[in-house]
PyMOL Python script that loads the backbone (N, CA, C, O; Angstrom):
from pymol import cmd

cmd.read_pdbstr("""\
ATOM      1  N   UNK A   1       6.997  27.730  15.957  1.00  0.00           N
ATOM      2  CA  UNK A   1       7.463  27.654  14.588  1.00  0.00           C
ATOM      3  C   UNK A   1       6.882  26.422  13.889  1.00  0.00           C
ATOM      4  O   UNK A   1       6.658  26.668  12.703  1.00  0.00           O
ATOM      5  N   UNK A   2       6.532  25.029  14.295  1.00  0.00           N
ATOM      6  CA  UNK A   2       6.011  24.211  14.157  1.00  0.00           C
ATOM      7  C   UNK A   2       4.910  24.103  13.489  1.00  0.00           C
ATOM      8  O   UNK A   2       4.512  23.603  12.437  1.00  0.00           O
ATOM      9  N   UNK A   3       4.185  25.207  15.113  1.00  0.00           N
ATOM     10  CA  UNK A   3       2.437  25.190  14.034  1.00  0.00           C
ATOM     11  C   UNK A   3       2.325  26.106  12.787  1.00  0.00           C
ATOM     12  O   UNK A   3       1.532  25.867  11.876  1.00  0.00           O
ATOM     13  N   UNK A   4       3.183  27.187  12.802  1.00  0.00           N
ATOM     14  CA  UNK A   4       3.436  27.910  11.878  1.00  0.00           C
ATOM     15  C   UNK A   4       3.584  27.480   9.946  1.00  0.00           C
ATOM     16  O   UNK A   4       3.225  28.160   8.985  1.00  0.00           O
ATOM     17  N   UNK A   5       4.286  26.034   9.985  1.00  0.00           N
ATOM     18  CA  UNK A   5       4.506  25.442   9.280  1.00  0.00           C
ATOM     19  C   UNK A   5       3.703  24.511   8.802  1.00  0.00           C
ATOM     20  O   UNK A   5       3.382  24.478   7.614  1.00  0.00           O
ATOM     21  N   UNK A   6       3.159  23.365   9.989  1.00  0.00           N
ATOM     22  CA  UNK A   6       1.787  22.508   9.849  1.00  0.00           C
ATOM     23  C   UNK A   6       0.689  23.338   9.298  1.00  0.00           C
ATOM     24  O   UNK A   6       0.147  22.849   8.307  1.00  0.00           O
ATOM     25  N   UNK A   7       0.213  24.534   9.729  1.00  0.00           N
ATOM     26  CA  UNK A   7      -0.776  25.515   9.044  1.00  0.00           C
ATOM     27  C   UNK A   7      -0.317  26.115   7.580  1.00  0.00           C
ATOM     28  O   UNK A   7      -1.120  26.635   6.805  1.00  0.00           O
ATOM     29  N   UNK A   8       0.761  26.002   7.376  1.00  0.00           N
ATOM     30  CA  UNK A   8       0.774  26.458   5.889  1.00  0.00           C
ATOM     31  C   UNK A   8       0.709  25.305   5.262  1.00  0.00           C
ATOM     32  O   UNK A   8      -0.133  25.467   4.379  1.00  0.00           O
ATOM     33  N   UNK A   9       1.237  23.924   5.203  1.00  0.00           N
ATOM     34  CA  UNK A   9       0.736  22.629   4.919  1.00  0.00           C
ATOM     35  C   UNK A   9      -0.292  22.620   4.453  1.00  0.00           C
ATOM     36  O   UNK A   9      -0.608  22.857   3.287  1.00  0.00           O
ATOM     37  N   UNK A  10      -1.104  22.263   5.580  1.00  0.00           N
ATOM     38  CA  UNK A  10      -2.719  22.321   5.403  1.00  0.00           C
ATOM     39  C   UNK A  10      -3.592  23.375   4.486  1.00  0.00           C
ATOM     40  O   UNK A  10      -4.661  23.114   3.935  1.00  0.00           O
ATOM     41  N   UNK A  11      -2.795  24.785   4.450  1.00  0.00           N
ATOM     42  CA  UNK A  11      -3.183  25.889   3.508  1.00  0.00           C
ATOM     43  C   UNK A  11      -3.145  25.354   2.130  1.00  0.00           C
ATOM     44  O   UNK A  11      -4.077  25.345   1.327  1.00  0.00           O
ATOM     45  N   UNK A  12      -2.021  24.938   1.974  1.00  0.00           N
ATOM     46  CA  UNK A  12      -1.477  24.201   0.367  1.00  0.00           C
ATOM     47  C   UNK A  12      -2.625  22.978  -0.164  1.00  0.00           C
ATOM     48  O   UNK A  12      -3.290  22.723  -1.169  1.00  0.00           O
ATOM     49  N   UNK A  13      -2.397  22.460   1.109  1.00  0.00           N
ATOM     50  CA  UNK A  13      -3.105  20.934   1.253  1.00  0.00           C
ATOM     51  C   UNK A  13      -4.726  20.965   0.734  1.00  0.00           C
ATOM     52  O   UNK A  13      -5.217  20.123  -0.018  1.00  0.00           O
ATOM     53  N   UNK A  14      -5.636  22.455   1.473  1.00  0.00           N
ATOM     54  CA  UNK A  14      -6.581  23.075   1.157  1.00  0.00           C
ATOM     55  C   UNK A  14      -6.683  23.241  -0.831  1.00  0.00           C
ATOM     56  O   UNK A  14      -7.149  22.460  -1.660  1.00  0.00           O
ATOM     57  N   UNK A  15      -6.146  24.341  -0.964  1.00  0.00           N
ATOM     58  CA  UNK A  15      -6.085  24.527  -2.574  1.00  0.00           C
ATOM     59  C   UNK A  15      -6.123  23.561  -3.131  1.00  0.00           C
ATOM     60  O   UNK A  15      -7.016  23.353  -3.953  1.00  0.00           O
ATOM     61  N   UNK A  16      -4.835  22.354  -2.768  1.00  0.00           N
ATOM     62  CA  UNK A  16      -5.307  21.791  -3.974  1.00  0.00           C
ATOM     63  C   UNK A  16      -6.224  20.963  -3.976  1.00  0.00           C
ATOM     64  O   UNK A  16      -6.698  20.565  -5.040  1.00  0.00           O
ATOM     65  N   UNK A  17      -6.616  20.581  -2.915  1.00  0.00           N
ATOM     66  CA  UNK A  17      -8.509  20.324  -2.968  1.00  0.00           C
ATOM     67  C   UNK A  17      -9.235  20.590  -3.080  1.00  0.00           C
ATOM     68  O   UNK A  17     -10.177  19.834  -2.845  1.00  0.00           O
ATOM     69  N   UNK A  18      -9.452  21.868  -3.528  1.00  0.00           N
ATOM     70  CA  UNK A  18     -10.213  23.087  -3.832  1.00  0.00           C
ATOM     71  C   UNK A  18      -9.982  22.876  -5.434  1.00  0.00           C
ATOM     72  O   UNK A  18     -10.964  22.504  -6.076  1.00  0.00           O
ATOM     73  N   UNK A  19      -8.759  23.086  -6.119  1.00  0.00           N
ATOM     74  CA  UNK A  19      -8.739  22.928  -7.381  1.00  0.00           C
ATOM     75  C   UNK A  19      -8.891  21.543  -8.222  1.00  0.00           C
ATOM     76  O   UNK A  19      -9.179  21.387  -9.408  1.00  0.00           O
ATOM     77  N   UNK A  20      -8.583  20.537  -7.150  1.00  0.00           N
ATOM     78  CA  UNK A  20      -8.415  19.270  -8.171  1.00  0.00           C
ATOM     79  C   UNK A  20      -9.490  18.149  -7.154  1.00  0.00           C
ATOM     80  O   UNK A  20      -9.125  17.497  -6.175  1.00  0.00           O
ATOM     81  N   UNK A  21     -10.962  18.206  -7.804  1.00  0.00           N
ATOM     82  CA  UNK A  21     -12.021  17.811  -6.784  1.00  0.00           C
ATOM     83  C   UNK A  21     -11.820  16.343  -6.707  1.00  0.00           C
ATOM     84  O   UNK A  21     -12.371  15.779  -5.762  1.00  0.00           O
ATOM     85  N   UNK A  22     -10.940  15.430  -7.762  1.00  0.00           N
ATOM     86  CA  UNK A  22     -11.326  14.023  -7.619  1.00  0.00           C
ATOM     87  C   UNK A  22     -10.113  13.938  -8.522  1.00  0.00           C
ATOM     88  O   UNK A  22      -9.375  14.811  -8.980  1.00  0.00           O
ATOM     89  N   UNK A  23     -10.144  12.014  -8.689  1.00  0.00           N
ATOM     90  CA  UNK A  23      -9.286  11.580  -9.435  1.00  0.00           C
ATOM     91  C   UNK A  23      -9.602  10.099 -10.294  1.00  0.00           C
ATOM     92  O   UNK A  23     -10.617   9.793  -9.668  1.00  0.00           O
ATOM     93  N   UNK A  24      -9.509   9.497 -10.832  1.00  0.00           N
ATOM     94  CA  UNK A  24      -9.897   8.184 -11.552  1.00  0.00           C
ATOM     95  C   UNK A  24      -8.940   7.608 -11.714  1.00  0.00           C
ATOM     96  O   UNK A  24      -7.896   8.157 -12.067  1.00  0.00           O
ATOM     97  N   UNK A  25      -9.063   6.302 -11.486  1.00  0.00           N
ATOM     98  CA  UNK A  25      -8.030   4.984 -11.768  1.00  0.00           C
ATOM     99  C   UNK A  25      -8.745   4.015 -12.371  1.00  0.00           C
ATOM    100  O   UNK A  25      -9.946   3.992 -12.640  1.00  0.00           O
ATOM    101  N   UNK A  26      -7.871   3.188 -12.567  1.00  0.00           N
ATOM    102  CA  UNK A  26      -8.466   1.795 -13.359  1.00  0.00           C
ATOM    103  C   UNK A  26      -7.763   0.725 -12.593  1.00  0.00           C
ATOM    104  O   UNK A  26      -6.567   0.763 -12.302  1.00  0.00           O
ATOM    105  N   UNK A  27      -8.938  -0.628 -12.161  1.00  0.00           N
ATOM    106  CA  UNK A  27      -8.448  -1.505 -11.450  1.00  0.00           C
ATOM    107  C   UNK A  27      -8.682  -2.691 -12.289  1.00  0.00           C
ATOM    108  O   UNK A  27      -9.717  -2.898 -12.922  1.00  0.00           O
ATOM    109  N   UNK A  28      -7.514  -3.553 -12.246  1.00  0.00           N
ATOM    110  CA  UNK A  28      -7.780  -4.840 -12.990  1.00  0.00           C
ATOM    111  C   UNK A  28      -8.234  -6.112 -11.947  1.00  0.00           C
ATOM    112  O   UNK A  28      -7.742  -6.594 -10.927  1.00  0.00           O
ATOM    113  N   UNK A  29      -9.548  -6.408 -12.838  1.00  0.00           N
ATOM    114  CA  UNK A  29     -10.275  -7.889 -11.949  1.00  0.00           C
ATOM    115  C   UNK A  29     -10.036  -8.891 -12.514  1.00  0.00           C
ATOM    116  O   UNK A  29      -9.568  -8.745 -13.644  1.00  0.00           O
ATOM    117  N   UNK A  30     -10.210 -10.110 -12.084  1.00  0.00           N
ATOM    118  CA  UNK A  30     -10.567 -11.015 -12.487  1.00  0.00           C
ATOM    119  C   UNK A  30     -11.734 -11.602 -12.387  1.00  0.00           C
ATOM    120  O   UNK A  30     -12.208 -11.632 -11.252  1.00  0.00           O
ATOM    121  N   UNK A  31     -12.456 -12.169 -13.400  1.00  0.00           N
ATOM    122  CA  UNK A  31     -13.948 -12.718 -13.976  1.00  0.00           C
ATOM    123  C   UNK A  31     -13.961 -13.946 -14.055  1.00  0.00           C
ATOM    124  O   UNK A  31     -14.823 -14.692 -13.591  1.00  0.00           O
ATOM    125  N   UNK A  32     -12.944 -14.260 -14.687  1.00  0.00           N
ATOM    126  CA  UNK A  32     -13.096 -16.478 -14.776  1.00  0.00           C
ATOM    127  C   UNK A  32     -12.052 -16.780 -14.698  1.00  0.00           C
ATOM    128  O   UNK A  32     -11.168 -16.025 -15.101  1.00  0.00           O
ATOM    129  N   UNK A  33     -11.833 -17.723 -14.273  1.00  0.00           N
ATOM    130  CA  UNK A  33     -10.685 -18.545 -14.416  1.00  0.00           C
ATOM    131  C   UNK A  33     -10.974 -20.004 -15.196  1.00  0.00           C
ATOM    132  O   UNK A  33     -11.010 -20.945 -14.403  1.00  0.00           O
ATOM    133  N   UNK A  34     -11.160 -20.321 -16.424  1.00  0.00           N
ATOM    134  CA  UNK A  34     -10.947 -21.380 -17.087  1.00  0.00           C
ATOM    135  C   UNK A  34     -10.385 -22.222 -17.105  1.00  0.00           C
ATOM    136  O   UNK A  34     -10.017 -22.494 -18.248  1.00  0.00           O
ATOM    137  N   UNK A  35      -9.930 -23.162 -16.070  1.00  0.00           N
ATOM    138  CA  UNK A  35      -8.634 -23.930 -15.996  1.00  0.00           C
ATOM    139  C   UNK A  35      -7.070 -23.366 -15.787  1.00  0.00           C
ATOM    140  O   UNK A  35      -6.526 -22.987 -14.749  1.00  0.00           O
ATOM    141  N   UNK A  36      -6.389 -23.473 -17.565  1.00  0.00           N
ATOM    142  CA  UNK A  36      -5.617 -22.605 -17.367  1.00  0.00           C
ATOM    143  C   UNK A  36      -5.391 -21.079 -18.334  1.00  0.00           C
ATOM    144  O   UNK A  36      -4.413 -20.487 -18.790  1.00  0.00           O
ATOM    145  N   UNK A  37      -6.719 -20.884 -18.333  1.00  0.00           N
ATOM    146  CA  UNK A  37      -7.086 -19.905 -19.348  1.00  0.00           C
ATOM    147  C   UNK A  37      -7.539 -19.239 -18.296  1.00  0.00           C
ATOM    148  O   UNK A  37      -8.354 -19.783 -17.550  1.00  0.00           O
ATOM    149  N   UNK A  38      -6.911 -17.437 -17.964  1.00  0.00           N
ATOM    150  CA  UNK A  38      -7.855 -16.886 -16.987  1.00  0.00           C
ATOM    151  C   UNK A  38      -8.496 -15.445 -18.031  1.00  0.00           C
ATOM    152  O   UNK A  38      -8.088 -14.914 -19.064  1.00  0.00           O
ATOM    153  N   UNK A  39      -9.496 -15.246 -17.259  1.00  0.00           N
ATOM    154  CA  UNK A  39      -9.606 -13.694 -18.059  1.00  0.00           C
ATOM    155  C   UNK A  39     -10.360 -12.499 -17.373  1.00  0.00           C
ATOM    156  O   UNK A  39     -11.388 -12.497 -16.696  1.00  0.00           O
ATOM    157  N   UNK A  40      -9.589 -11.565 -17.733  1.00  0.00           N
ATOM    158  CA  UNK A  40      -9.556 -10.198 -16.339  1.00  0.00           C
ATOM    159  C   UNK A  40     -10.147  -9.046 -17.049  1.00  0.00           C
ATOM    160  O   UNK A  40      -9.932  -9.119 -18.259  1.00  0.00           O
ATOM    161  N   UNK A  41     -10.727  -8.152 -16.740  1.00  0.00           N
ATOM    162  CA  UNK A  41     -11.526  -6.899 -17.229  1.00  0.00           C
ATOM    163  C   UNK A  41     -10.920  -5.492 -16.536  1.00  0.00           C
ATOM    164  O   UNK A  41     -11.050  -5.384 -15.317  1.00  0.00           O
ATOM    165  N   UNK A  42     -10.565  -4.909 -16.938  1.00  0.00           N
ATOM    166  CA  UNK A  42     -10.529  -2.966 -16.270  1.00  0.00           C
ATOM    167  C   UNK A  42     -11.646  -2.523 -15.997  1.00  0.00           C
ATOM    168  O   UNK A  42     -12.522  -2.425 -16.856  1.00  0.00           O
ATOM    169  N   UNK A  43     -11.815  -2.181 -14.763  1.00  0.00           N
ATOM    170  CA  UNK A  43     -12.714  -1.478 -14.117  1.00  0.00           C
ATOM    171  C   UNK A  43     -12.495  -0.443 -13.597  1.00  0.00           C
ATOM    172  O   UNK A  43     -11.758  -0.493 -12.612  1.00  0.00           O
ATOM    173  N   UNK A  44     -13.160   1.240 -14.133  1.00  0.00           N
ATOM    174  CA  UNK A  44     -12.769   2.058 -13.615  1.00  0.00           C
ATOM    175  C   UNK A  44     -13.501   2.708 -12.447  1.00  0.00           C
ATOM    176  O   UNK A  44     -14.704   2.533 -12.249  1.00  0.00           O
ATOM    177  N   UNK A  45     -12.585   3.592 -11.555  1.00  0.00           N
ATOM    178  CA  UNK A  45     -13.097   3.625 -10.258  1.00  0.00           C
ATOM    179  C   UNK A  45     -13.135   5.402 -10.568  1.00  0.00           C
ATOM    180  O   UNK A  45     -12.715   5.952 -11.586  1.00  0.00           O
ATOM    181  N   UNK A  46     -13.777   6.077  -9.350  1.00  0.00           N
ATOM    182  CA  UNK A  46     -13.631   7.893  -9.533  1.00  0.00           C
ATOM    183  C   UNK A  46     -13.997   7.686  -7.537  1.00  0.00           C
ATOM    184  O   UNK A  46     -14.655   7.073  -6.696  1.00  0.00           O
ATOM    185  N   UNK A  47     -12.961   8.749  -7.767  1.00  0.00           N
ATOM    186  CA  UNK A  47     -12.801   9.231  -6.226  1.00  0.00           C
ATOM    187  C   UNK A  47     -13.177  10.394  -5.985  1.00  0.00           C
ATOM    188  O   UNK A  47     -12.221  10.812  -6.638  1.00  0.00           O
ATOM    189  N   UNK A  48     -13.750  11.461  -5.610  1.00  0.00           N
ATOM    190  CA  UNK A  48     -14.523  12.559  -5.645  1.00  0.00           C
ATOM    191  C   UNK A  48     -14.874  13.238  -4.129  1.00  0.00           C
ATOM    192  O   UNK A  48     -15.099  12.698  -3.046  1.00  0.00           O
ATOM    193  N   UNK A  49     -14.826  14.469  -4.480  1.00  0.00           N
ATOM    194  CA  UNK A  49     -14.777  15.003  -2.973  1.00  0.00           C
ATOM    195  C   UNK A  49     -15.530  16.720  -3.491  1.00  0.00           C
ATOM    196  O   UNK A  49     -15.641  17.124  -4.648  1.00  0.00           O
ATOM    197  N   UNK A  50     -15.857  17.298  -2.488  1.00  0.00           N
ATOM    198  CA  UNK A  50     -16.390  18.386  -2.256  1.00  0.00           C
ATOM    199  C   UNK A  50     -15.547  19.318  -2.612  1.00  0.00           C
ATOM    200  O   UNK A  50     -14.410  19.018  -2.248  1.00  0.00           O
ATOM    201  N   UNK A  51     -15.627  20.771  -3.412  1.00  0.00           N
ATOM    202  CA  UNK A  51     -14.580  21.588  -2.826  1.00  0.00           C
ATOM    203  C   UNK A  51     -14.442  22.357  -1.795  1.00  0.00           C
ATOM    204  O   UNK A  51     -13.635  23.283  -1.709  1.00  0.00           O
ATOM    205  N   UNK A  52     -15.439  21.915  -0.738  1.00  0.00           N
ATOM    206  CA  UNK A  52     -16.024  23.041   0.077  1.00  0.00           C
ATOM    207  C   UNK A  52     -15.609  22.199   1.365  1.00  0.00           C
ATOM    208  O   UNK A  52     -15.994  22.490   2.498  1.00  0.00           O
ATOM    209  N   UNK A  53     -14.563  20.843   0.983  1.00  0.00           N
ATOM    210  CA  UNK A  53     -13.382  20.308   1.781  1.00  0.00           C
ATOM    211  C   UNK A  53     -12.280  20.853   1.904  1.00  0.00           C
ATOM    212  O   UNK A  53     -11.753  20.965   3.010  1.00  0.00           O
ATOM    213  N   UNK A  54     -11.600  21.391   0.547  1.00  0.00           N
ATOM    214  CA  UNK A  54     -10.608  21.961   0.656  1.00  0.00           C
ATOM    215  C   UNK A  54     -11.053  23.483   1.062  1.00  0.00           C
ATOM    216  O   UNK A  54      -9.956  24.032   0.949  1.00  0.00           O
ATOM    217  N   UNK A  55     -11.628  24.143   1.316  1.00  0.00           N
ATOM    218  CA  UNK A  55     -12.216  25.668   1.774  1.00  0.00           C
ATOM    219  C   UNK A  55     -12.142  25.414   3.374  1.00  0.00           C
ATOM    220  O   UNK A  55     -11.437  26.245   3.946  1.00  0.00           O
ATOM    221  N   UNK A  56     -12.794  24.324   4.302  1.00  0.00           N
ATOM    222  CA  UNK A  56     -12.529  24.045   4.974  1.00  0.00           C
ATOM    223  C   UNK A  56     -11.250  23.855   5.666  1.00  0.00           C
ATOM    224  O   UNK A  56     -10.923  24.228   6.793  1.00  0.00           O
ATOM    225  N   UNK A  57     -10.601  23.221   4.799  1.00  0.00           N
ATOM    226  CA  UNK A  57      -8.672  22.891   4.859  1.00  0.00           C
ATOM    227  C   UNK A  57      -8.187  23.974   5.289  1.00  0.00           C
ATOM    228  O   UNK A  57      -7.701  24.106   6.413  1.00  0.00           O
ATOM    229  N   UNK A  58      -8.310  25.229   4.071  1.00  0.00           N
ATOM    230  CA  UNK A  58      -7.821  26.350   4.212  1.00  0.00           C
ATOM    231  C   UNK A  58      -8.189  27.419   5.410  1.00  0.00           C
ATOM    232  O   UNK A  58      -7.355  28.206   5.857  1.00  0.00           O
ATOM    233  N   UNK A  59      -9.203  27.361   5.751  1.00  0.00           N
ATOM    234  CA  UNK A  59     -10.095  28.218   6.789  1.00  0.00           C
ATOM    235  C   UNK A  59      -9.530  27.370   7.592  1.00  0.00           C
ATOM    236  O   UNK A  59      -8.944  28.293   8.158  1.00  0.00           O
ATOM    237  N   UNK A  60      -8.933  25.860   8.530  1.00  0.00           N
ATOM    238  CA  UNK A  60      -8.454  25.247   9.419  1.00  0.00           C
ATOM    239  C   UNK A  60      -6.708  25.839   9.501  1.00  0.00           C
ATOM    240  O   UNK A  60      -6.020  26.402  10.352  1.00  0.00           O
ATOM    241  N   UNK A  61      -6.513  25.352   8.134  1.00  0.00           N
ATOM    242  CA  UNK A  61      -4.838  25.721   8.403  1.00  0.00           C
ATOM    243  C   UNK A  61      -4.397  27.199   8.772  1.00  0.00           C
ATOM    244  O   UNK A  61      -3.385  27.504   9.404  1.00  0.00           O
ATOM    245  N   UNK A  62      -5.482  28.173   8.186  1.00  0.00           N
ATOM    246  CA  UNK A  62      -5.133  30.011   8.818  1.00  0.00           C
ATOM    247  C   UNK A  62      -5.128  29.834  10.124  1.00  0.00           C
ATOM    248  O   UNK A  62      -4.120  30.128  10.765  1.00  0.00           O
ATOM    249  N   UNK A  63      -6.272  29.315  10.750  1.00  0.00           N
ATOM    250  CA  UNK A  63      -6.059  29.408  12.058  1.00  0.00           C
ATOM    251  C   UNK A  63      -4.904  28.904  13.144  1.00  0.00           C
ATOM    252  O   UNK A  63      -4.341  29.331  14.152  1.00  0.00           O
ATOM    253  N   UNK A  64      -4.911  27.779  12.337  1.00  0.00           N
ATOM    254  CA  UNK A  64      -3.190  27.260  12.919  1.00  0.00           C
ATOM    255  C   UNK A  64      -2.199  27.545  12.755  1.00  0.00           C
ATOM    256  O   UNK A  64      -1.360  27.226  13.598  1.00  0.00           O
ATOM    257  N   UNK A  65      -1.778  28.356  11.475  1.00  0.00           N
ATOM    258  CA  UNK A  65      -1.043  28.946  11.095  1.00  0.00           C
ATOM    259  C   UNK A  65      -0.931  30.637  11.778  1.00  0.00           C
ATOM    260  O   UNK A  65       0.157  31.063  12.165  1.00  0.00           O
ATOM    261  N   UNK A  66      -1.742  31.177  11.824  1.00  0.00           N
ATOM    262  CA  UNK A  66      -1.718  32.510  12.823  1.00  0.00           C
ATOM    263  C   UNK A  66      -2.059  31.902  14.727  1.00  0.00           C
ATOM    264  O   UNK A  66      -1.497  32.524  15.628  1.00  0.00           O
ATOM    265  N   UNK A  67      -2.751  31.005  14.984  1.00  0.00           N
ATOM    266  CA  UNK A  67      -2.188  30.907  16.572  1.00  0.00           C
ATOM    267  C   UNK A  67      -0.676  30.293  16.292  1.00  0.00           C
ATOM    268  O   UNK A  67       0.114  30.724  17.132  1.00  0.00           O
ATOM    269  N   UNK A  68      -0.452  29.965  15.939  1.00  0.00           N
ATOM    270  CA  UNK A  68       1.325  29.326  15.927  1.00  0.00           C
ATOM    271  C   UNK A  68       2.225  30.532  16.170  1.00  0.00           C
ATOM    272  O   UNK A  68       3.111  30.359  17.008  1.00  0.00           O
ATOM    273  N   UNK A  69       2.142  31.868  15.510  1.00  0.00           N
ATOM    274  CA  UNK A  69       2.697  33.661  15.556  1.00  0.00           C
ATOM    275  C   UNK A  69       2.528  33.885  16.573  1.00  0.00           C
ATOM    276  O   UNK A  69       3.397  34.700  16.881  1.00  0.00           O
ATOM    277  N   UNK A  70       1.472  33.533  18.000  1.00  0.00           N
ATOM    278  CA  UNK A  70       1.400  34.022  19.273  1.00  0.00           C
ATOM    279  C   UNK A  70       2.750  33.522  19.971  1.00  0.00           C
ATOM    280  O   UNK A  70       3.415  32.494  19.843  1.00  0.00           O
ATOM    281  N   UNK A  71       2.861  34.478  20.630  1.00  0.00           N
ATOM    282  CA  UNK A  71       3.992  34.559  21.714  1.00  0.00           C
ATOM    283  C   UNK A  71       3.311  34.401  23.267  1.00  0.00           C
ATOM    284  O   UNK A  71       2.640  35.188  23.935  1.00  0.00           O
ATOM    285  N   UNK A  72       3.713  33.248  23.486  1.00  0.00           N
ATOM    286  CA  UNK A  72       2.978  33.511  25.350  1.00  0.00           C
ATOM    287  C   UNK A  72       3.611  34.415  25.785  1.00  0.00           C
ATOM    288  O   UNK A  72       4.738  34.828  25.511  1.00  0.00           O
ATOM    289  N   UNK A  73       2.475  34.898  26.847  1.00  0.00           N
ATOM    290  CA  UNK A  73       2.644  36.083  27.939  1.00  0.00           C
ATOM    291  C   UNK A  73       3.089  35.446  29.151  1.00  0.00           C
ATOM    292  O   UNK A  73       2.559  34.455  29.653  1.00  0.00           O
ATOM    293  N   UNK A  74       4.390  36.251  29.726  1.00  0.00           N
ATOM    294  CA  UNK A  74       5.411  35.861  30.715  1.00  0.00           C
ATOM    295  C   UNK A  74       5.369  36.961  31.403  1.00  0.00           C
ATOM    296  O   UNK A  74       5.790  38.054  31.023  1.00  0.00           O
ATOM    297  N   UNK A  75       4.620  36.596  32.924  1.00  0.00           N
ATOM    298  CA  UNK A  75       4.518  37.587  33.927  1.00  0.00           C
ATOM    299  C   UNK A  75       5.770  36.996  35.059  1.00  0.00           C
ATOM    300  O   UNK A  75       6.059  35.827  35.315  1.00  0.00           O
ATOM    301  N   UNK A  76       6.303  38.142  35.549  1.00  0.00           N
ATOM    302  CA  UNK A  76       6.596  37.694  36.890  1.00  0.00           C
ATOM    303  C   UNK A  76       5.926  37.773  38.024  1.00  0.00           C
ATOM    304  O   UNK A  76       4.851  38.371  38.081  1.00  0.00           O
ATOM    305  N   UNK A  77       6.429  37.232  38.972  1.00  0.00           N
ATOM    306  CA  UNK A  77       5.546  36.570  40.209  1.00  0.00           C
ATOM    307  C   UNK A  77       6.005  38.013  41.253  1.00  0.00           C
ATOM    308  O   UNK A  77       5.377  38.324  42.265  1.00  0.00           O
ATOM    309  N   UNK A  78       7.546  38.954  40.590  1.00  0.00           N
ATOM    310  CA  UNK A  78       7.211  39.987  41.627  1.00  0.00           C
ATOM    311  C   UNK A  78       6.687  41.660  41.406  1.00  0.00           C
ATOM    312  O   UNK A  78       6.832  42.811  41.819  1.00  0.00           O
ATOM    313  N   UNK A  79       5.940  40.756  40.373  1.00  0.00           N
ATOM    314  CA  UNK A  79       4.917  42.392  39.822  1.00  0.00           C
ATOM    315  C   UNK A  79       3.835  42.383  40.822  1.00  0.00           C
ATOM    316  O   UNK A  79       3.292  43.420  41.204  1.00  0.00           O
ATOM    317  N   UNK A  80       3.566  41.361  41.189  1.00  0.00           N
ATOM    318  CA  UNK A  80       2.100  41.433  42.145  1.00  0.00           C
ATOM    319  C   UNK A  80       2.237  40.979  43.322  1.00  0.00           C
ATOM    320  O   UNK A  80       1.495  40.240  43.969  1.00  0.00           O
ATOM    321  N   UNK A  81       3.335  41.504  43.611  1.00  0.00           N
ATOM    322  CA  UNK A  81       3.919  41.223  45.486  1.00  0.00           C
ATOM    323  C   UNK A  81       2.842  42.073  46.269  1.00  0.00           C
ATOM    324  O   UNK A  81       2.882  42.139  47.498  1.00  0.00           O
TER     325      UNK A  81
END
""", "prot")
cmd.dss("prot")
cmd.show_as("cartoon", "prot")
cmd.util.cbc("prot")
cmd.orient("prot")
């Protein structure tokens, strides 16, 4: 039931890496410090990824998600006496 769950995760987890390829922020630096005058600039950053990461995701999590549905096979020991 476990993997069942971790594989749909990862299914979800897939899409939306598939739909949403990157993201951008803005980081604040600092440039001088003047004594007691300082002065800082925004610098923006982009984070970016493949979508053919999240396709991957998804093609990983099916598989974990359907071996997780197997049921082991339970033989007894006096079928083959």
């Amino acid at each position: 039931m476990k993997l069942k769950a971790i594989g749909f995760i990862i299914i979800v987890l897939g899409f939306a890496l598939t739909i949403y390829t990157g993201f951008d922020f803005k980081k604040i630096d600092k440039m001088k410090d003047l004594g007691s005058m300082e002065i800082f600039t925004d610098k923006e950053h982009s984070i970016n990824w493949s979508p053919f990461i999240g396709i991957g995701a998804i093609v990983v999590g099916t598989v974990i998600f359907f071996s997780g549905s197997r049921k082991p096979v339970r033989m007894n020991a006096d079928q083959y006496d």
